[in-house]
C-alpha positions as semicolon CSV with decimal commas, in nm:
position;residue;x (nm);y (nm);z (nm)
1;X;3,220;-1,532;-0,755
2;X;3,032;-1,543;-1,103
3;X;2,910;-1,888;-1,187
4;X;2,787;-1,923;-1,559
5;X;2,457;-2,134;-1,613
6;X;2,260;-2,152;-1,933
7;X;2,457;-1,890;-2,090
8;X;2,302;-1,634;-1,780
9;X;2,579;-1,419;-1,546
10;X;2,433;-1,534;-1,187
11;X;2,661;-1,386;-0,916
12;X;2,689;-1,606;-0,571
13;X;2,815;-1,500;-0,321
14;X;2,975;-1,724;-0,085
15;X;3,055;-1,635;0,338
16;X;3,216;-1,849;0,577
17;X;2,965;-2,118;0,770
18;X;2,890;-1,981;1,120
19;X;2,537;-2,159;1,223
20;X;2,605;-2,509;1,077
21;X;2,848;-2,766;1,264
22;X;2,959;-3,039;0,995
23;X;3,260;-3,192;0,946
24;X;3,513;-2,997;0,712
25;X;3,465;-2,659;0,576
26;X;3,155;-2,551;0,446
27;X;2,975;-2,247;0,302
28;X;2,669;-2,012;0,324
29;X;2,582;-1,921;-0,081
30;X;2,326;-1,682;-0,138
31;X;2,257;-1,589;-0,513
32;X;2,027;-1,430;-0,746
33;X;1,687;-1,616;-0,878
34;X;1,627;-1,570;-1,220
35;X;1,309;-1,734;-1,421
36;X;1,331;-2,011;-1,705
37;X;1,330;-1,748;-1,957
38;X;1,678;-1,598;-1,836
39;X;1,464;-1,293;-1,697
40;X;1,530;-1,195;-1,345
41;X;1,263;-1,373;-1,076
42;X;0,974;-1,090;-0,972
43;X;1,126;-1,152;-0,609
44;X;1,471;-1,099;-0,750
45;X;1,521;-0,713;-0,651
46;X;1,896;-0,711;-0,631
47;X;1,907;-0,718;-1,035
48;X;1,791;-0,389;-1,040
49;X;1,974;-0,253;-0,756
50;X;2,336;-0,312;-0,888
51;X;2,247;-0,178;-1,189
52;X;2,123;0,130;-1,072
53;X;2,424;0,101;-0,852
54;X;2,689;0,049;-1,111
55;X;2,569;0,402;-1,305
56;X;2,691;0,592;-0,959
57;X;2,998;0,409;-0,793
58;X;3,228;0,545;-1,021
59;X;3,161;0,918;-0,937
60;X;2,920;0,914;-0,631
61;X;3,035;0,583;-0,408
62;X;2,733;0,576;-0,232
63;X;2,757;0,375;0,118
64;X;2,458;0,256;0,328
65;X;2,463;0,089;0,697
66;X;2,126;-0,024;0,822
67;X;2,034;-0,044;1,176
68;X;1,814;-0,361;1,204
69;X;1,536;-0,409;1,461
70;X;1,359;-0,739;1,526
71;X;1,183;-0,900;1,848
72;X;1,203;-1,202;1,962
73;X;0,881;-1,455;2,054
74;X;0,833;-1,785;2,225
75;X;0,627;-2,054;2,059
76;X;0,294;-1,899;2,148
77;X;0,359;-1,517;1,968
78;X;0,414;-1,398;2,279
79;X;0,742;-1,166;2,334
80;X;1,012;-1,369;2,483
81;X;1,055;-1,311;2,883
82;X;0,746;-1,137;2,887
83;X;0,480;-1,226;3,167
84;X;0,230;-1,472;3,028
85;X;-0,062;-1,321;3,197
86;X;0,024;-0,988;3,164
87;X;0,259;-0,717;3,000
88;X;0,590;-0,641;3,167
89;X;0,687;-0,261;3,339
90;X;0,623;0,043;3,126
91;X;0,893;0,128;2,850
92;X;1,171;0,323;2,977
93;X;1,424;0,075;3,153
94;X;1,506;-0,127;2,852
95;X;1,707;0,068;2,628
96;X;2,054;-0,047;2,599
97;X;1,970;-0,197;2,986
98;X;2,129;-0,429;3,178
99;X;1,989;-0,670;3,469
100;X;1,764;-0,964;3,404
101;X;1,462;-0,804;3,479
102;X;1,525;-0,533;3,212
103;X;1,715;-0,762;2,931
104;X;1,538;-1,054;2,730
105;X;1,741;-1,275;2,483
106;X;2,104;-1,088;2,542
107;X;2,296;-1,455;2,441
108;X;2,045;-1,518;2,107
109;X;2,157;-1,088;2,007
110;X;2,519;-1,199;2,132
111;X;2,552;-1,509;1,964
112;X;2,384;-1,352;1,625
113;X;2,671;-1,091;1,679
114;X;2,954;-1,303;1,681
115;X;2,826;-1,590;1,414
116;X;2,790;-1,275;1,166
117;X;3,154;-1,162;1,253
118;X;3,278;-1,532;1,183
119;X;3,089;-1,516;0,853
120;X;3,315;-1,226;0,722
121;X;3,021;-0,971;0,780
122;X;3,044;-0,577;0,854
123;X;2,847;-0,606;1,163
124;X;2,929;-0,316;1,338
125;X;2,733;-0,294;1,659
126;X;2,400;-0,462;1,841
127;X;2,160;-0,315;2,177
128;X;1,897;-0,375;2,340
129;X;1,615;-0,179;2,215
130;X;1,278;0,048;2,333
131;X;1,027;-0,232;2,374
132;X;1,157;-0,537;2,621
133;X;1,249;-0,849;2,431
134;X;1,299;-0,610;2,112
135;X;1,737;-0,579;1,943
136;X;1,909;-0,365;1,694
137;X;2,202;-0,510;1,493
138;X;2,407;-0,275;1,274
139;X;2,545;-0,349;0,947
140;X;2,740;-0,125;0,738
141;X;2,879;0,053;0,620
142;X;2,886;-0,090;0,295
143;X;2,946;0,023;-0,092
144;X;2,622;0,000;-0,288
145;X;2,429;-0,337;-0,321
146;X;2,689;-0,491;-0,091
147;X;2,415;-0,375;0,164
148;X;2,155;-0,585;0,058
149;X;2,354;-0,875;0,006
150;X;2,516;-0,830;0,363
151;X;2,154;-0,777;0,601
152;X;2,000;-1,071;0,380
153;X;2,235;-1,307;0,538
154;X;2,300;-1,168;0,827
155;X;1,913;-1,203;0,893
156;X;1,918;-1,567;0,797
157;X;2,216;-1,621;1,056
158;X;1,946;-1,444;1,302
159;X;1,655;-1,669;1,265
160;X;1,924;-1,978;1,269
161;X;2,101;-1,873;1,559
162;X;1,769;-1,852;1,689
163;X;1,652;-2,157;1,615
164;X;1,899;-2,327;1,851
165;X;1,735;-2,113;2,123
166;X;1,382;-2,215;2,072
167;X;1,316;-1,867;1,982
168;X;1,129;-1,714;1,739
169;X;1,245;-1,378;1,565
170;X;0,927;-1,159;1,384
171;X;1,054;-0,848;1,141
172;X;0,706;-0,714;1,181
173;X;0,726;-0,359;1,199
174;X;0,482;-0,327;1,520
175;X;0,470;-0,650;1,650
176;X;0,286;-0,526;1,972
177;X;-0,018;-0,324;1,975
178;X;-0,046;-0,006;2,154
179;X;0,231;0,188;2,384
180;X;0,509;-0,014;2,234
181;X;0,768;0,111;2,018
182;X;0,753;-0,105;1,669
183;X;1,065;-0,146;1,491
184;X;1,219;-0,027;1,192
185;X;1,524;-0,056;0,957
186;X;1,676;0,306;0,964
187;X;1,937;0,358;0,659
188;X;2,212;0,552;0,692
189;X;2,328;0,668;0,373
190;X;2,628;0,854;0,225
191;X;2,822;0,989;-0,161
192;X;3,134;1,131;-0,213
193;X;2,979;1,471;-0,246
194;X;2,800;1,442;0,081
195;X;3,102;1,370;0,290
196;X;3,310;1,635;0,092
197;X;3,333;2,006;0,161
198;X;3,002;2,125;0,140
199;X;2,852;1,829;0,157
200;X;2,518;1,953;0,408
201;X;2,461;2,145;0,098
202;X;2,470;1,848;-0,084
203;X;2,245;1,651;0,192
204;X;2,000;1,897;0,223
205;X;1,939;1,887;-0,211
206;X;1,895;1,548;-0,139
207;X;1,632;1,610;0,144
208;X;1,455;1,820;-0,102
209;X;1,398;1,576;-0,338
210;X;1,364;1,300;-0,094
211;X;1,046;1,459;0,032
212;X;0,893;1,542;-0,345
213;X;0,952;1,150;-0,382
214;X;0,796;1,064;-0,035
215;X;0,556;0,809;-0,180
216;X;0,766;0,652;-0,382
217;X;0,947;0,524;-0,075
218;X;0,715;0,447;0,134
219;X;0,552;0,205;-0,129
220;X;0,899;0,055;-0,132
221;X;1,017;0,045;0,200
222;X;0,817;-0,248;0,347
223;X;0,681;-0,559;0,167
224;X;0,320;-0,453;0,163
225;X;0,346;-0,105;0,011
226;X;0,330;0,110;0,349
227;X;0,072;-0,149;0,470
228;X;0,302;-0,277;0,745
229;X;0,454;0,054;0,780
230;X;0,158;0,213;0,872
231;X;0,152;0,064;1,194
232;X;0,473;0,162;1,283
233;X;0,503;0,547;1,111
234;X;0,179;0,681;1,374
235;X;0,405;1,033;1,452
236;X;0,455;0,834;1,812
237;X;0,725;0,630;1,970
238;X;1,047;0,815;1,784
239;X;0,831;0,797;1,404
240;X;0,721;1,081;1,206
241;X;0,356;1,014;1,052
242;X;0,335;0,829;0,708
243;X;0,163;1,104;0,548
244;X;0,382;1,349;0,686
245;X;0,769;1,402;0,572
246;X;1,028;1,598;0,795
247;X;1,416;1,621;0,867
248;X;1,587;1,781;1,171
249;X;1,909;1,755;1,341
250;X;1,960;1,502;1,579
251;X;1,495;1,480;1,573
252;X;1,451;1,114;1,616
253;X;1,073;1,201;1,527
254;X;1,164;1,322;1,183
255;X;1,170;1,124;0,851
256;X;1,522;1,205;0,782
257;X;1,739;1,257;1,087
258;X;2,098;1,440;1,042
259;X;2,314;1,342;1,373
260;X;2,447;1,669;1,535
261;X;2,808;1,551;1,445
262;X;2,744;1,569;1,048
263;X;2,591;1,933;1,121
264;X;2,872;2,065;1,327
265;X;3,102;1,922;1,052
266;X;2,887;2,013;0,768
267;X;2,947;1,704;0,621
268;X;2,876;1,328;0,607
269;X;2,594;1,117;0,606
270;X;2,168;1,145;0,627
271;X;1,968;0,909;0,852
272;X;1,653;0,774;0,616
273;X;1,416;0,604;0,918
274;X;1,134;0,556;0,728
275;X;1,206;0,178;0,637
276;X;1,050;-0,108;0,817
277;X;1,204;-0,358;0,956
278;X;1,082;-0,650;0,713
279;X;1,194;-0,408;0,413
280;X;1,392;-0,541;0,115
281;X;1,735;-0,355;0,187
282;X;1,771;-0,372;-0,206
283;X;1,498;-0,146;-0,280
284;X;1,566;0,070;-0,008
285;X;1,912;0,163;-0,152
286;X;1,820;0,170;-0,490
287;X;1,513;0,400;-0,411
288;X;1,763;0,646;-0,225
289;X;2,057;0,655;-0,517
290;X;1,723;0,694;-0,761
291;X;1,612;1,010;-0,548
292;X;1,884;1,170;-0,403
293;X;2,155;1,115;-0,649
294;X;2,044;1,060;-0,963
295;X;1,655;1,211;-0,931
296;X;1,564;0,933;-1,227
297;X;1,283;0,692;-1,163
298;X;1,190;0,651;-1,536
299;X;1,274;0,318;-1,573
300;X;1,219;0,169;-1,264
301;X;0,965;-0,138;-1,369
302;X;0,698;-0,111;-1,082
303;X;0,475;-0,419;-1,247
304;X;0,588;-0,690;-0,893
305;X;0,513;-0,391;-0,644
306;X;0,254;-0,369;-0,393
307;X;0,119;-0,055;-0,535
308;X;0,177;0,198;-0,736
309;X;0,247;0,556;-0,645
């Protein structure tokens, strides 16, 4: 839906009330924030994206689907079921576990799950995770900024849902100090090309310029310019190092992962799991259609980052 205001094109977009019990119908809006001047808002990073978007959907129809990791706390920081005088077992037993001494918080991911679904969202799968008390929610896959607009709300829903809980839910990328895997927001990305015959050809050009523009995206895939992500990105617990940039088949160490399907196919989609958890999922897409597709950052306006490259 396009709502004119002040002469300015500001796109809302409107999904179907799943957290909120009042009488009636009702609405979650989300739209863009632009400045007094008419000039998008320094926090407004989806302006950029759909442009950048709009100059390949035509010919490329890039798709993205993000597989987002948070933890849940109590009231005290402390990670919810988790001994308060102590740590809990080893990691190991948690990983898509069942059993209440191995899952903490399955009706908060659950409930998340389903309110999403209800809101008209392309949720596509949840699990428990590494680190006990830690999920993964899937979303995707969806056509250019779509993405963005989709994981913004569907993290809202999250910290709503969990609200009703008495829960808290952290997007910090290593919440836990130590031998605890942190959590990240691995994007899965996809063109025409790349899921057309030849497209690991097409993948691997992509790679290759991926890894010249390594900076570039980490300065852009968490909030802090790698800050945050350099906690997570060690070269331990499933991360290459943040310094370092890699891609294997099926290497859940490696920057850029390609699942052993896509290479016995020789087509499909890459696995980006360099982004952080409490990234913006708009400049994560638009820094992968800058790189990989079009290999153009000239005009990308870098005066509201972090840092620079």
């Amino acid at each position: 839906m396009l709502l004119l205001s002040y002469g300015l094109e500001i796109r809302w977009l409107l999904y179907r009330n799943s957290v909120v019990v009042v009488q009636g119908n009702s609405i979650l809006v989300m739209c863009e924030t632009y400045a007094k001047d008419g000039t998008p808002h320094p926090t407004n990073k989806r302006y950029s994206c759909d442009r950048i978007m709009e100059r390949v959907m035509d010919e490329e129809n890039p798709e993205f689907a993000i597989e987002q990791e948070y933890t849940l706390l109590d009231y005290d920081g402390h990670p919810f079921g988790w001994p308060k005088s102590g740590y809990p077992g080893q990691q190991g037993p948690y990983y898509c576990a069942v059993g209440a001494t191995n899952v903490f918080g399955r009706q908060i991911s659950e409930a998340h799950y389903k309110a999403c679904l209800y809101a008209g969202l392309c949720v596509s799968g949840s699990n428990a995770e590494v680190m006990p008390a830690q999920w993964e929610y899937q979303v995707g896959p969806c056509p250019g900024t779509a993405m963005g607009d989709e994981l913004w709300i569907s993290r809202y829903i999250l910290h709503r849902v969990a609200e009703d809980f008495g829960v808290i839910v952290t997007l910090d990328p290593k919440p836990m100090p130590g031998d605890w895997n942190g959590a990240g927001g691995h994007c899965n990305f996809s063109t025409s090309r790349m899921k057309a015959e030849n497209g690991m050809k097409v993948m691997e050009e992509a790679i290759q310029r991926l890894e010249k523009r390594h900076k570039e995206h980490i300065i852009l895939y968490d909030p802090s310019g790698g800050v945050d992500n350099s906690r997570r990105l060690t070269g331990l617990h499933e991360t290459a190092h943040i310094d370092q940039f890699f891609w294997g088949v099926a290497h859940r160490g490696a920057s850029i992962r390609i699942p052993r399907g896509v290479a016995q196919a020789g087509r499909g989609y890459l696995e980006d799991r360099r982004p952080s958890s409490n990234g913006d999922p708009y400049l994560v897409c638009e820094a992968l259609v800058r790189t990989a597709v079009l290999d153009d950052w000239t005009d990308f306006d870098w005066t509201n980052m972090p840092s620079k490259p």
